[in-house]
N, C-alpha and C positions, 0 to 999 in steps of 0.2 A: 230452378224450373224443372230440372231432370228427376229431381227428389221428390217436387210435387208431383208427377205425372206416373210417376212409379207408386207414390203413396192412393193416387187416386184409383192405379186400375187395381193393385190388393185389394181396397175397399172394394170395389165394383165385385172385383172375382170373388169375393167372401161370399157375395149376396147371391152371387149365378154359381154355385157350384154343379150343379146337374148342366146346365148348356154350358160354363166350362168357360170362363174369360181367361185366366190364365194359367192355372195349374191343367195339367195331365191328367185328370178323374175321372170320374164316372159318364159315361155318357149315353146318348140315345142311338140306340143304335139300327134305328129304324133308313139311316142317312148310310148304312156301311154298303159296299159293295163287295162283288166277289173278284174286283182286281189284284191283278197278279195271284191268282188261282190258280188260274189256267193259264193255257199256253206254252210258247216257246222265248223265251230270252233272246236268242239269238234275233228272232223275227223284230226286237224295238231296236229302235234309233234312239239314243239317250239324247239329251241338250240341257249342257250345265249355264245353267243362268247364277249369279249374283241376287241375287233379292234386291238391295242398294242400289244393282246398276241397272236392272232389268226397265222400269219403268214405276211413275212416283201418281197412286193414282188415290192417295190421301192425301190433301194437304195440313191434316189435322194431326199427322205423327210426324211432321218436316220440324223436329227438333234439332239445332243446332247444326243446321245444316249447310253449309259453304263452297255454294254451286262451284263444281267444276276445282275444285280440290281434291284429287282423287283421294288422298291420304285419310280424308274425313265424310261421315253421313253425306248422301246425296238427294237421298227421300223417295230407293224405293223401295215398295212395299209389297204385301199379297195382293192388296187392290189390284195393282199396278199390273200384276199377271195373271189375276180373272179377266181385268179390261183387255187382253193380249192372248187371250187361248187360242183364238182365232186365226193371230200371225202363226203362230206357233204351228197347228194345223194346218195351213197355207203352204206352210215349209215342207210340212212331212214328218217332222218329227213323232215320236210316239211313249217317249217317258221321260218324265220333268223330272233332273237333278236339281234341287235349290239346296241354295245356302243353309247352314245351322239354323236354328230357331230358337233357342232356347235363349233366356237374357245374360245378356253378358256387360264387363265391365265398360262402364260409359269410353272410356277413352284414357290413352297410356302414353306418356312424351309427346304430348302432342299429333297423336295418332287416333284416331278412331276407332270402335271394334264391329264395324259394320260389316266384315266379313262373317262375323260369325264364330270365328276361333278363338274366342279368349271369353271361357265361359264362367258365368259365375252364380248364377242358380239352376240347375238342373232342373228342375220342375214347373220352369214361367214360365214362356214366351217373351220375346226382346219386342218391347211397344212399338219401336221403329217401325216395326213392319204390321203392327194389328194385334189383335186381341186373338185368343183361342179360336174362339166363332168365325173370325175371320181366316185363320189358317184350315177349319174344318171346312171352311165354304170353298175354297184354295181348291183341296185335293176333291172333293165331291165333284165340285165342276169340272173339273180336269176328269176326273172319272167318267162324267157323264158326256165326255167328246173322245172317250176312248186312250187319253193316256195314262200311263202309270205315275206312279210321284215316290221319286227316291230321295231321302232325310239322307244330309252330310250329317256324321255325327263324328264327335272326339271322345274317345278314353283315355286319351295317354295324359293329358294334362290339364290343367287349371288355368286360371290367369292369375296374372302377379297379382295375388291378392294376399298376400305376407312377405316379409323380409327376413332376413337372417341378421339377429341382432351379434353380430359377430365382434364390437367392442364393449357389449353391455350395459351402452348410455340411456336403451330404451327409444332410437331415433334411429332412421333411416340415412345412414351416412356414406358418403364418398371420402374413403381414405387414401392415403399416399403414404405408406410405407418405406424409410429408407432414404436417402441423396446419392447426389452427385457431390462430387471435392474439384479444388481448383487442379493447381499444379500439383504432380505426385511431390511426397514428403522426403525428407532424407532416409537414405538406406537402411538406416536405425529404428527405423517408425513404418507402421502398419498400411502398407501405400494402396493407394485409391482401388477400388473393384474397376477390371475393363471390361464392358461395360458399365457403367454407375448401376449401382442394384438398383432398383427405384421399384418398389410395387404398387400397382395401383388397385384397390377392392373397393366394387360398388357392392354395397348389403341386398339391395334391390336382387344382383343376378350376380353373384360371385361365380369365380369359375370352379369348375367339376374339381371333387376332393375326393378322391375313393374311400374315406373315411369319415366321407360326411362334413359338410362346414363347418368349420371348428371355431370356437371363442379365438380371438387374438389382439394382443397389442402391441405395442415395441419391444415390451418385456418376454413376450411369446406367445405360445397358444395355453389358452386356459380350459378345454375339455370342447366338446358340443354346443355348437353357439346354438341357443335360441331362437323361436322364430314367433317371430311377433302379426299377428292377423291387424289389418290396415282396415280401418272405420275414416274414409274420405267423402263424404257430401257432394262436395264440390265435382265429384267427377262418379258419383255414384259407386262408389266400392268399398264392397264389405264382406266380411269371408264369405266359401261357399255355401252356397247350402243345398239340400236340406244339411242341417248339422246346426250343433253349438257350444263354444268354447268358451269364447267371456271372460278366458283368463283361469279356469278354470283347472281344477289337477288332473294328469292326463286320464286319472279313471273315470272321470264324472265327463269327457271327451264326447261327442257324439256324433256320427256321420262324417260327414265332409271335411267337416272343421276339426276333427283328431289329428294332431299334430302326426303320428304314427303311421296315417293315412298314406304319407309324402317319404320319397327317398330322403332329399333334403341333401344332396352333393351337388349342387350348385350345376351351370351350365355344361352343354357340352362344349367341347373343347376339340376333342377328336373324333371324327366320324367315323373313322378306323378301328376304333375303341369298342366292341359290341358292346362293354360293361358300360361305358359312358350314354353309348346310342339308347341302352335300356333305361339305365336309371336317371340320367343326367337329366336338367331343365331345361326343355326346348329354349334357345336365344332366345333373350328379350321377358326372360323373366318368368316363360308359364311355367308352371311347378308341377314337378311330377309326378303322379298317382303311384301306388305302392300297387301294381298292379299282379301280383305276385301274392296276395292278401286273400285267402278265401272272404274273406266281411269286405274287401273295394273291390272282388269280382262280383258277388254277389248283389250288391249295391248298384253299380253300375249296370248290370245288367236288367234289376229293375227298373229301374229310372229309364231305359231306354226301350223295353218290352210298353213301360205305358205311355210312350210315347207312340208306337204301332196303336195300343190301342185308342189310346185319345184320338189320334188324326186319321187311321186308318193307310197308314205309306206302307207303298208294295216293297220298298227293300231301303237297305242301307249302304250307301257311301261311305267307307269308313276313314279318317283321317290316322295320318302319322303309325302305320299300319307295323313300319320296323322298328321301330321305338317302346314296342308292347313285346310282352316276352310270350313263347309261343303257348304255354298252361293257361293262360287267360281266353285267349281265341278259342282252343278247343273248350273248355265251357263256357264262352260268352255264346257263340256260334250255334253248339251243340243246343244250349239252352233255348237262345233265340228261335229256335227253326222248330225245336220243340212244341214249343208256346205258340208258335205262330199257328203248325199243326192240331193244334190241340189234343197234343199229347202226356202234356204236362201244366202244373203249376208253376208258377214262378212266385217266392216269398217276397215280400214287401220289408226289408228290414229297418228301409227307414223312415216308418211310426214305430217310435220308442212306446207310445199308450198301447199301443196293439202288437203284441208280441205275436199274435197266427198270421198278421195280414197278411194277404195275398195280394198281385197286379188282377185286375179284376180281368177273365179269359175273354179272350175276341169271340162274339158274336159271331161274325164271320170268317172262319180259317180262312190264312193264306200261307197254302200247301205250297207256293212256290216263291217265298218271302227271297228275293235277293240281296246275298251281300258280297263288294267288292272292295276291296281297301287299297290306297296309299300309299307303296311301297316307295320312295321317292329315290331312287336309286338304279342302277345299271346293269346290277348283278343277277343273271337268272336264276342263279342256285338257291341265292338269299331269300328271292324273289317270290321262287318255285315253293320253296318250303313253306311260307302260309299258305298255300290253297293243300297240303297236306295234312291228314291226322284229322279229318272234321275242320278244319280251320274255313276259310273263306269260299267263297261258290269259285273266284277268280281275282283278281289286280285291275289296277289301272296299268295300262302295261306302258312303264317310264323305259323301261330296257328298249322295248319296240321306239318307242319315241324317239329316244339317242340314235342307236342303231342303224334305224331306216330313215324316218320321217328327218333328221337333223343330217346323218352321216350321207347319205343317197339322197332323197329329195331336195334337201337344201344345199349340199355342198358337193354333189358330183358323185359320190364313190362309187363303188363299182356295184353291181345290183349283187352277186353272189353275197353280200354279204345280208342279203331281204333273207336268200336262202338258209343262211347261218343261222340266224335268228330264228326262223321257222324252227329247224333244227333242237335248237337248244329251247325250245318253247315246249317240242315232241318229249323231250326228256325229263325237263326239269322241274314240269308242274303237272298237278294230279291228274290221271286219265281216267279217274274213276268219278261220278255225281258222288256228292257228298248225302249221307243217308238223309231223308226229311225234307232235304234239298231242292235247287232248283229241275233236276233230273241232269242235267249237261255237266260232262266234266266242265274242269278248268280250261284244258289244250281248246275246246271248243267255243270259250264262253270270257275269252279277255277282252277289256274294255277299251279298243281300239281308240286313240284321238292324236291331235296334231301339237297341239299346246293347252293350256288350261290356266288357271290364275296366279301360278307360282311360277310360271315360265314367262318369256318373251312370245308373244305371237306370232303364228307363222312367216308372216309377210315382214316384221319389224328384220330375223335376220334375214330374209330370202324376198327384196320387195318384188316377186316375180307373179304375176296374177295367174300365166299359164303353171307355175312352176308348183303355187296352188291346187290349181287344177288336178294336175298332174296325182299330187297326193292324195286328194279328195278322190280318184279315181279309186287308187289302191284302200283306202279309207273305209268305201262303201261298198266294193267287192272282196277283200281280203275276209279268212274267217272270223269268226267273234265278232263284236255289238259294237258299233261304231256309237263315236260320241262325239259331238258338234260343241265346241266352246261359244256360247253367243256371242253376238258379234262376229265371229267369220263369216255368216252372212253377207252383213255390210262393210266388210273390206276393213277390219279392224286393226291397225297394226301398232299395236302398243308393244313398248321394251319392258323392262323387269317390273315389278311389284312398283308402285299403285298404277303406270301407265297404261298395264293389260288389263284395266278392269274399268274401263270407258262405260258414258252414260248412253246404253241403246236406244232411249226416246229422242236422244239429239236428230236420228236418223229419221226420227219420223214414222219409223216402222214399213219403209219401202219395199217392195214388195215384185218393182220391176225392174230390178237392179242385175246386170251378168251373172253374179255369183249368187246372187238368192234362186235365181231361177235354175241356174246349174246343179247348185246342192239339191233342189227340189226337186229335179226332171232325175239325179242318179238316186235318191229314197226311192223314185219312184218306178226306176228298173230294177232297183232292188228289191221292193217289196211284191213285184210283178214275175220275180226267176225265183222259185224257191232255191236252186242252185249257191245263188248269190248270198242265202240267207245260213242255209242251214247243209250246204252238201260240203262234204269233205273236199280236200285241198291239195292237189297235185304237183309241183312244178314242174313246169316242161321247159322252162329256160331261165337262167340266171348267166352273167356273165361279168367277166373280171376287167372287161374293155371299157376304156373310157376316155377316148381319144376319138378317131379316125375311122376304128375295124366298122365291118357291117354290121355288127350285134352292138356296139355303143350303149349303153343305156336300157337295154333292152331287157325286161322283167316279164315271164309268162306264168300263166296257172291254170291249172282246168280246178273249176268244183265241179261235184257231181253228187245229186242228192236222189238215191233212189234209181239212179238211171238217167236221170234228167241230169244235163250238162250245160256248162257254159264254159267259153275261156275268154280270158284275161290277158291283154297283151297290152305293156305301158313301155313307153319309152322316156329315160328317166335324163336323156341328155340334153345340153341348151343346147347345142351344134349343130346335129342334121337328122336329117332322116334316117333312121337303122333299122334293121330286119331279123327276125326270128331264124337268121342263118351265117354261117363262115364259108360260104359257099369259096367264094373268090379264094380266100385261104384252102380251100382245099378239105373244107372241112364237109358236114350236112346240112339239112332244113330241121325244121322240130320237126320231133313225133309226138302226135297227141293220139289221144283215144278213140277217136271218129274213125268212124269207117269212110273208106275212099268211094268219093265221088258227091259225102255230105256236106251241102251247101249251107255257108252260115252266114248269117246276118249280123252287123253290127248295130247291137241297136241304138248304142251310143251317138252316130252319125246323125248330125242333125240336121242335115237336108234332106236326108230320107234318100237320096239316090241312090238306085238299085245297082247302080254303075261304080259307087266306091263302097257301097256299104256291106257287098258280098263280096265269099269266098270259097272256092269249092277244092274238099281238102284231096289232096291226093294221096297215092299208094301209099300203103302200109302208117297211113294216118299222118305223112310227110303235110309240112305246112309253112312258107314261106309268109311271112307279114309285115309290111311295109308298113312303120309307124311314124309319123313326124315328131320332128323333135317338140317336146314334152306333151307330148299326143298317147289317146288312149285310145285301145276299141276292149269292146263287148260282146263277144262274140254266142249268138244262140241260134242252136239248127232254126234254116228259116220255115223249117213246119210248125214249131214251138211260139215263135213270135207272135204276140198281143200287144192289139193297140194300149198303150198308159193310157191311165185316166187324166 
């Protein structure tokens, strides 16, 4: 059934090449807008949706779909979130992260590839979720209600769509190399290995070989195993494409399918290993791009320029970001922002008949094309170094995640270490816009979130709905572009991988729920302080207490954008009440930047009472604040103050 359905939309797309069913081509470009043009990045609120789990508003692409298995197809689709822009809007959000699009292989162990990451034609669309038209109808209407639409995309790798024929039977085998023996032998004789040697090789995902997977059999290794490209029906997998092999000698190789393409050292093994991080096969089989290749930078980078221009998306999400060696980013990047500008061409390498082709130019420049990648890791240095040299506009910032949102929000620490991180954020990532760019460095322009679909969600380790709060506080007031995982909304608290990635239609799409209206009401003091959006970031408190003292918990900040100020006062303890001072120790109050005697308002307070919701700062900008535990305020002079819409 997957084979028919596949074979019917090629037919279909052959006969619409101009409106575009499912290749990346030419289009009309009378439907482009001029989003993500203009403006400021910092000013969107992102919200990473699933496509699968968003909401199923086809029931004509519910192919093999096994309600409520998270591991497999759910049915949803783009339908599913043009029927839903609405919620989305309701919320506050203001730029749709979705899932990959491109088609990928039907399904692997028994696993599904409805995320998206296991790709295996560049150049379709995955039916599951719609036809081309339908993904162009997707971002047009999201455009035409004012949000932007950011493409997840992958470079670093493929799906297990070949094996390493590493016995040379021509067959995908699971070997066992070697035994165990009974009793050791006499002293005269060759006695048992401790531990029993025993190896075990799957051909499917052998592990990382710095030499590359080698032929072997009991007898030994026999040179460079093979790799065999997998033609399976039944579960719809067939080498990448564009490209074609067939068996073919590696010069007569083309595109996707050159075996040369591929490192070909099997998984990683060691994360420690930068050599293995780079070249190895991500776990589970996807293989990995020779990314390192001027003809697979090249390549890749078309393939994904015509995908801006087929759908017209304001930026990209980039996947598996330290897994890519840094020479590819600076011209994948460089190129991108290029092309987006319209300052250059970008060649088409893969039509072998047409040796000048070109990605046909956007109609409409988008001078401020964002891209942010993947970094899945703790390391700032690591970190920092893509958004240098041209590379990325900025990160998903996983370091922040650990650091704060995991270390201080969910488990106690002490706030100084909010401070730390800020710190080593000031240092270790670019402070300069990248040329072509979005205009914002990186230090200004990281993509702030709590969890996302590779982690456990917030509440699964921390079931605390204030404790929530708490961070969502700091989430939508700290610097850089906060990002909403869906489902936080409605109190989603899934554990690891397929748990976190629950069906949001079960919910109904509620709308009057505490937390949807929370997240709503702070977008919407957000987007109401330019302070909160785009002014630079002071702290005036951070503390190492986290017990008993008066500052317990207690994290402050002033932004200040132009002269326009607000401050930030969170108290990050379960236990009690603490205060923006060590008075009783003997210590001071904060100093902020306000002149004495200016009265501020919190406008986070939501009774409105003028009796808890002010403060009038005194001398020399001294400021005492009394925060409950896991209690936030917002603090804006009350001349400043506007009613939310």
């Amino acid at each position: 059934m997957v084979v028919q359905l596949k074979l019917s939309i090629i037919a279909l797309c052959a006969a619409l090449v101009v409106t575009g069913c499912g290749g990346a081509g030419a289009v009309d470009a009378n439907w482009k807008t001029t989003s993500g043009q203009t403006g400021d990045w910092r000013d969107e609120v992102i919200y990473q949706l699933l496509v699968d789990r968003f909401a199923d508003g086809d029931l004509n692409n519910d192919l093999h779909v096994v309600p409520h298995a998270l591991g497999l197809y759910q049915g949803g689709d783009w339908q599913g979130v043009i029927d839903h822009l609405d919620y989305l809007q309701t919320l506050g959000v203001t730029a749709l992260w979705i899932s990959p699009v491109v088609r990928n292989l039907e399904t692997d162990a028994n696993f599904d590839a409805y995320h998206g990451y296991w790709q295996q034609d560049f150049e379709h669309v995955n039916p599951h979720f719609g036809d081309l038209a339908k993904l162009r109808e997707l971002v047009q209407k999201a455009h035409q209600k004012g949000f932007k639409v950011i493409l997840d995309i992958v470079t670093n790798h493929v799906a297990q769509l070949f094996y390493y024929d590493i016995n040379g039977n021509g067959s995908p085998d699971d070997n066992v190399y070697g035994a165990g023996c009974g009793e050791q032998p006499p002293a005269d004789q060759q006695a048992c290995p401790t531990p029993p040697v025993i190896t075990h090789v799957t051909e499917y995902d052998p592990d990382y070989d710095p030499q590359g997977v080698r032929g072997y059999t009991s007898l030994g290794f026999s040179g460079p195993a093979p790799i065999r490209w997998i033609y399976d029906a039944a579960i719809d997998r067939e080498p990448t494409a564009p490209g074609q092999n067939a068996g073919m000698a590696p010069a007569a190789q083309f595109g996707f399918q050159r075996d040369d393409w591929y490192h070909r050292k099997g998984r990683i093994t060691n994360y420690g290993d930068r050599e293995q991080v780079l070249t190895g096969d991500f776990p589970g089989g996807l293989k990995d791009l020779a990314t390192e290749r001027p003809d697979v930078q090249a390549a890749l980078t078309a393939v994904f320029a015509k995908w801006i221009q087929a759908a017209d998306f304001d930026g990209f999400r980039i996947d598996t970001l330290k897994h890519v060696d840094h020479p590819f980013w600076q011209y994948f990047c460089t190129h991108i922002r290029e092309y987006c500008a319209g300052k250059t061409q970008i060649a088409d390498p893969l039509q072998p008949d047409k040796p000048n082709a070109i990605v046909p130019p956007l109609s409409v420049p988008k001078q401020k094309f964002f891209m942010f990648g993947e970094s899945f890791d703790g390391d700032d240095t690591l970190n920092g170094s893509y958004t240098q040299n041209q590379e990325v506009d900025s990160t998903f910032y996983f370091s922040q995640k650990f650091s704060v949102f995991d270390a201080v929000f969910k488990n106690g620490g002490p706030t100084r270490a909010i401070e730390d991180q800020f710190k080593r954020k000031q240092m270790l990532y670019a402070q300069v816009p990248n040329t072509d760019g979005i205009g914002i460095a990186s230090t200004q322009a990281m993509v702030n979130f709590l969890d996302n679909h590779d982690v456990p969600r917030f509440l699964f380790d921390k079931p605390s709905l204030p404790a929530l709060y708490n961070a969502l506080a700091y989430l939508f007031t700290e610097d850089g572009i906060p990002c909403v995982y869906y489902g936080t909304e409605q109190e989603f608290s899934g554990g690891n991988d397929p748990t976190n990635r629950e069906r949001l239609w079960d919910t109904g799409f509620r709308t009057d729920g505490a937390t949807f209206q929370y997240i709503q009401k702070l977008i919407k003091i957000r987007k109401a302080y330019s302070p909160l959006r785009r002014g630079d970031l002071t702290i005036t408190w951070s503390t190492d207490h986290v017990a008993n003292e008066e500052d317990a918990g207690i994290f402050a900040f002033e932004r200040n954008d132009g002269g326009k100020k607000a401050l930030v006062v969170l108290n990050t303890s379960d236990k009690q009440t603490s205060e923006t001072s060590t008075i009783q120790t003997g210590g001071n109050p904060m100093t902020t930047s306000f002149p004495a005697g200016t009265e501020l308002t919190d406008v986070l307070e939501l009774d409105g009472s003028a009796a808890t919701s002010t403060i009038t700062v005194g001398a020399a900008g001294a400021l005492t604040v009394q925060v409950a535990s896991r209690g936030a305020k917002i603090y804006v002079p009350s001349g400043d103050v506007v009613p939310l819409p």
